[in-house]
C-alpha positions as CSV (number, residue, x, y, z in Angstrom):
1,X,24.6,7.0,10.5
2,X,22.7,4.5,9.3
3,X,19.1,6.8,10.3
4,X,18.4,10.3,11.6
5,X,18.7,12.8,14.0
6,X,15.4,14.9,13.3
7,X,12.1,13.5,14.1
8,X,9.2,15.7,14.7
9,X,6.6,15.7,17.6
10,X,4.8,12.8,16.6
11,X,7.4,10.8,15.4
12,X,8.9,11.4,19.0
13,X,5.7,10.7,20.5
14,X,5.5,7.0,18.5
15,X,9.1,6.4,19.2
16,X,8.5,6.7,23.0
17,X,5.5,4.5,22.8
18,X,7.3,1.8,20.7
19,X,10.3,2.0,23.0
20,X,8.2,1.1,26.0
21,X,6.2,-1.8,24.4
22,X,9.9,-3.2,23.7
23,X,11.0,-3.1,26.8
24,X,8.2,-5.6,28.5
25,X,7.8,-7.4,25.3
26,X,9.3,-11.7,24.5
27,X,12.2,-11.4,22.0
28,X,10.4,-12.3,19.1
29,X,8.0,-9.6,19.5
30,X,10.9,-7.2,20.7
31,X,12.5,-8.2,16.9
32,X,8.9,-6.7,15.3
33,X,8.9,-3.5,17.5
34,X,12.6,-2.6,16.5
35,X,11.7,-3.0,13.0
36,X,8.9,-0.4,12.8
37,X,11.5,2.1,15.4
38,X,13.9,1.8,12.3
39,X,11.2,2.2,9.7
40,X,10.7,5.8,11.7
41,X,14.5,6.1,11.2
42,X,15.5,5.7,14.8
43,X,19.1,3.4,15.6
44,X,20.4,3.9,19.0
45,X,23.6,2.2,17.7
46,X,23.7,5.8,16.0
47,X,24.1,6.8,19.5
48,X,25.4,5.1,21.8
49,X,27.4,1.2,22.2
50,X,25.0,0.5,25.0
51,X,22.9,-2.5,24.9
52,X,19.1,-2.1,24.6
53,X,17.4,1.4,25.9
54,X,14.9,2.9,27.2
55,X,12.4,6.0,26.6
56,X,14.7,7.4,29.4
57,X,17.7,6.8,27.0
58,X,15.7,8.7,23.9
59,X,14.7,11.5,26.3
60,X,18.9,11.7,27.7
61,X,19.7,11.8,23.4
62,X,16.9,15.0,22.3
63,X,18.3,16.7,26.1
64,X,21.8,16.5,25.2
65,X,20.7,18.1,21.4
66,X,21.9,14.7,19.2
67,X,18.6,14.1,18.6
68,X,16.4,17.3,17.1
69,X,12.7,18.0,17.0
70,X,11.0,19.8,14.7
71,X,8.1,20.9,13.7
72,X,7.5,19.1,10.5
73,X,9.3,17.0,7.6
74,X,8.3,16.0,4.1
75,X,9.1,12.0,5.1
76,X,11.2,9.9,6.5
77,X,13.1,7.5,4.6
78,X,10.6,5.0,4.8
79,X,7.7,7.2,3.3
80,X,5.7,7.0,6.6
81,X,5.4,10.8,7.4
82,X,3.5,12.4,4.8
83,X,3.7,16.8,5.5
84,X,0.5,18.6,3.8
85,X,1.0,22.4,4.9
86,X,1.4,22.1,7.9
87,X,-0.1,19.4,9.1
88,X,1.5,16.0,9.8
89,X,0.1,12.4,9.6
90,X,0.6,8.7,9.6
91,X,-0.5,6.2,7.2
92,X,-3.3,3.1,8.5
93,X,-0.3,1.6,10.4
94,X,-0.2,3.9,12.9
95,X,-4.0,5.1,13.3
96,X,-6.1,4.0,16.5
97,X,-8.8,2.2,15.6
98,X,-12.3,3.7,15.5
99,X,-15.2,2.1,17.2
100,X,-15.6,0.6,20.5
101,X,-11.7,1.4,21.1
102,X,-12.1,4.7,20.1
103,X,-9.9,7.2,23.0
104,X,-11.4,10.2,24.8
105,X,-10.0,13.5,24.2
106,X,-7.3,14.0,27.0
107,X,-7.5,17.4,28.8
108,X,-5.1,18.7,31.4
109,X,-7.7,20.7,33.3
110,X,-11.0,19.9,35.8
111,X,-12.0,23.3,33.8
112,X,-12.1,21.8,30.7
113,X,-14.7,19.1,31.5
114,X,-17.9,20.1,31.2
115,X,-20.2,18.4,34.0
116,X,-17.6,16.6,35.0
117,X,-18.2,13.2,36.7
118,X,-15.5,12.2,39.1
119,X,-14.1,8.8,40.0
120,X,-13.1,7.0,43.0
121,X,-10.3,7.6,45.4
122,X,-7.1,4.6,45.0
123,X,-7.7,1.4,47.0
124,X,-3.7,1.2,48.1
125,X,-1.2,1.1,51.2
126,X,2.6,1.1,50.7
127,X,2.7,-2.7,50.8
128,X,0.8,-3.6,47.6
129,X,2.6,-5.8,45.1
130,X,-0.6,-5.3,42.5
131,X,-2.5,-2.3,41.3
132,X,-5.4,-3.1,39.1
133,X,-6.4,-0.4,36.9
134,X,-9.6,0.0,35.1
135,X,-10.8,3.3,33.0
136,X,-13.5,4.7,35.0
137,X,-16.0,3.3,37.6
138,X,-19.4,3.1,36.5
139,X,-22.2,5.3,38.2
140,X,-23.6,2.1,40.8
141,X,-19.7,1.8,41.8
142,X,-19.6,5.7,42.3
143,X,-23.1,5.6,44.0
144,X,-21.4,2.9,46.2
145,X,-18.4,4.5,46.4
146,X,-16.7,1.3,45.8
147,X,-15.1,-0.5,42.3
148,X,-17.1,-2.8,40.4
149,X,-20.0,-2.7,42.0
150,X,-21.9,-3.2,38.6
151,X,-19.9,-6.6,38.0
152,X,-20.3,-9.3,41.1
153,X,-20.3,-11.7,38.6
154,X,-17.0,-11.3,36.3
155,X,-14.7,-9.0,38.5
156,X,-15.5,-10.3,42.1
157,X,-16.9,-13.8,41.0
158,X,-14.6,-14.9,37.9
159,X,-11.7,-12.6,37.8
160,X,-10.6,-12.4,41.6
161,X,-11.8,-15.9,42.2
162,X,-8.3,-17.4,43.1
163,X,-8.3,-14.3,45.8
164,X,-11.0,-15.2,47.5
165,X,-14.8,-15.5,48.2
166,X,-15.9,-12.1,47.0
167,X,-18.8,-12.1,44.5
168,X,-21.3,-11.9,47.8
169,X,-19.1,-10.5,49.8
170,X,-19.7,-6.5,51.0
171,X,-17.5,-4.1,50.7
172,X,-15.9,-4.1,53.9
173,X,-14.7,-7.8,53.4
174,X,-13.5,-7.0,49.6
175,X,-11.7,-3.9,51.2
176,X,-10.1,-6.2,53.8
177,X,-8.8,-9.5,51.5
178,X,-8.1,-7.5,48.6
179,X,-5.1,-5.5,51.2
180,X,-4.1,-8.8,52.9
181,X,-3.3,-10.0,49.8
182,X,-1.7,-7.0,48.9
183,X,-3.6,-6.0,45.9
184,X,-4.5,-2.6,45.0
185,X,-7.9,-1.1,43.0
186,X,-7.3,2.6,40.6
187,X,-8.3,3.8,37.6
188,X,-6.9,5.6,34.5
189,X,-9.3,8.5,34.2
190,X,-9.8,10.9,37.8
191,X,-12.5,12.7,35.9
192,X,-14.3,12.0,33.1
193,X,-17.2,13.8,30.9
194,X,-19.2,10.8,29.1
195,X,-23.1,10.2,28.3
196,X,-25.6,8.3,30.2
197,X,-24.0,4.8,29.1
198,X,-21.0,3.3,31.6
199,X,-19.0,2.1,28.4
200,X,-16.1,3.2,27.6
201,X,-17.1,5.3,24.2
202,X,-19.4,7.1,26.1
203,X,-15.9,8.9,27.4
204,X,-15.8,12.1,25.4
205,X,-13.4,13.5,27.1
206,X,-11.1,12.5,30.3
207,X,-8.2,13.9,33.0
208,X,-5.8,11.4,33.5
209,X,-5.1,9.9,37.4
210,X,-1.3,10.4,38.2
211,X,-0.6,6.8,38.5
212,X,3.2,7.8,37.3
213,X,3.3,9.9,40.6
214,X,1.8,7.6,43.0
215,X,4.0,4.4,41.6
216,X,6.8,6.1,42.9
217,X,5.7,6.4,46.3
218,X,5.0,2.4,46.5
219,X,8.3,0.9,47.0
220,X,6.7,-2.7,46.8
221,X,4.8,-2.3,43.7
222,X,5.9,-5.7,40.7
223,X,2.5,-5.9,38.6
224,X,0.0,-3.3,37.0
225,X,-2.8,-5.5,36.1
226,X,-4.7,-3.7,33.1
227,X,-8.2,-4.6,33.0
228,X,-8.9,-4.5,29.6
229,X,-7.1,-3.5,26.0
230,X,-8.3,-0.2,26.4
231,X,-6.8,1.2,29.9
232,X,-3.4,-0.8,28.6
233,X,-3.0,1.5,25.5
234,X,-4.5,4.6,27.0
235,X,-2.0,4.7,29.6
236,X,0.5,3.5,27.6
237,X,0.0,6.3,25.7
238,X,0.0,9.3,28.2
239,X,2.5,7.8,30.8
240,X,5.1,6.0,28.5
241,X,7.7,5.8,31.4
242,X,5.3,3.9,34.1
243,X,6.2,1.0,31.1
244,X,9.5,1.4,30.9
245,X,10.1,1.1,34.5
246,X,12.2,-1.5,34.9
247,X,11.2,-2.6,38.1
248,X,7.4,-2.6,37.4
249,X,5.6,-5.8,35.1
250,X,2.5,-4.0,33.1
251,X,0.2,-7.1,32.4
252,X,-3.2,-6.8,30.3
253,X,-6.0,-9.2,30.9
254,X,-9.3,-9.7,29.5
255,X,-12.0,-6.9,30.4
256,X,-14.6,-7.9,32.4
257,X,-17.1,-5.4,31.0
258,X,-20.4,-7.1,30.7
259,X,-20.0,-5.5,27.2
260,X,-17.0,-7.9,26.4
261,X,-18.0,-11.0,24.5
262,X,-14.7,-12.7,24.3
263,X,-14.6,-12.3,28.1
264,X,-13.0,-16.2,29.5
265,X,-14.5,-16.7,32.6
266,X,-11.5,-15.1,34.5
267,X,-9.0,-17.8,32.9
268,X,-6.2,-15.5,32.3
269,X,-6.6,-13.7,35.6
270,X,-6.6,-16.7,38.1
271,X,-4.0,-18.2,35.9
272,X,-1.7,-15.5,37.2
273,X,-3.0,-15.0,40.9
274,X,-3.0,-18.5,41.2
275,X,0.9,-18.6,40.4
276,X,1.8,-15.4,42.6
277,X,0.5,-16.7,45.6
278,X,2.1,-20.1,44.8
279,X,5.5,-18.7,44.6
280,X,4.8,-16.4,47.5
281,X,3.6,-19.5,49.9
282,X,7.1,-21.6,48.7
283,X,8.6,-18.3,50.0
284,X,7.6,-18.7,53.2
């Protein structure tokens, strides 16, 4: 065996998220996220003589016992587990980083929110190839009950500009185009509780939607369209499987927070309409 067969909870917990990064990632960067799975002193080939995995594959191994999880343990072979009492953590490589970036504390229940602000109901129908996600609506898009109602210019103007004619467009008309073109509008968080500010570090605390739940139930669903880093990783990190879907592409684009200074006019996200409807039109 040329690893283990013990890992504790969070070694488990950055294996999974490793796994699915893999699994939508080019072969070169593939080749870097295998090397830090074996640094936590994970080889399938331990395993199994199947070719590539999944998290579903690490989840059949600790179910059928080869893998074990415990509690803690004093290191792995690499040094990257360091146990003090009880308490288990990672060295700089694996820590989030603070700031901006910084995630909300995930709770399981309403009750555990105090004051809790709710978000928006999905924009969807079983048809939708694309489900944008975004963290949380801000208050004018909950007063409005509609998303991005705080951003005419870089969601509805810049991003969704190879869609259509939306920045003055109301809501009705967004609502309308948006589902003819088979494009769908959630969120990550259902409830949040978060300071006056809209930005995302005014989160303190968040429930997350069941996107892994409703994904199931759209048979036509290719893209989930992450608008921004931060409702990529925090997704990524509390539904793992939604990214190791085979069947479903998980695509991050620039945020088009107002609060985002590296924000490119919408490039990236016209680059990639502008090519799906392409394809689709040469369909027909």
């Amino acid at each position: 065996m040329k690893g283990k067969n013990r890992f504790t909870k969070n070694e488990i917990y950055q294996l999974k998220k490793l796994i699915a990064k893999k699994v939508i990632s080019s072969k070169y960067e593939q080749k870097k996220i295998r090397d830090k799975i074996r640094n936590i002193g994970f080889y399938f080939t331990d395993f199994s003589n199947k070719k590539g995995y999944t998290v579903n594959d690490l989840e059949i191994l600790i179910n059928s016992g080869l893998i074990e999880i415990v509690e803690t343990e004093l290191t792995n072979k690499t040094g990257r587990i360091e146990n003090e009492g009880d308490k288990v953590t990672f060295n700089n490589s694996f820590k989030k980083t603070s700031g901006k970036g910084k995630k909300p504390t995930i709770v399981k229940t309403l009750s555990e929110l105090n004051n809790p602000e709710f978000g928006l109901s999905p924009l969807f129908y079983s048809e939708i190839r694309y489900l944008i996600l975004g963290t949380f609506p801000a208050r004018e898009s909950i007063n409005e009950n509609f998303y991005y109602q705080n951003q005419n210019k870089r969601f509805w103007g810049q991003a969704l500009n190879s869609v259509g004619n939306l920045k003055n467009s109301d809501t009705n008309i967004r609502k309308g185009l948006l589902l003819q073109k088979k494009i769908g509008l959630w969120d990550v968080f259902e409830a949040v509780e978060r300071e006056e500010s809209n930005q995302d570090s005014a989160i303190k605390k968040a429930l997350m939607s069941p996107i892994n739940k409703f994904s199931q139930i759209l048979p036509n669903l290719e893209f989930l369209l992450f608008n921004g880093k931060n409702t990529y990783e925090w997704l990524l990190d509390e539904q793992p499987e939604l990214f190791s879907n085979s069947n479903i592409n998980c695509i991050r684009f620039q945020s088009t927070s107002g609060s985002n200074g590296w924000f490119n006019n919408g490039v990236d996200w016209n680059e990639f309409f502008n090519e799906q409807f392409s394809q689709h039109n040469a369909k027909i």
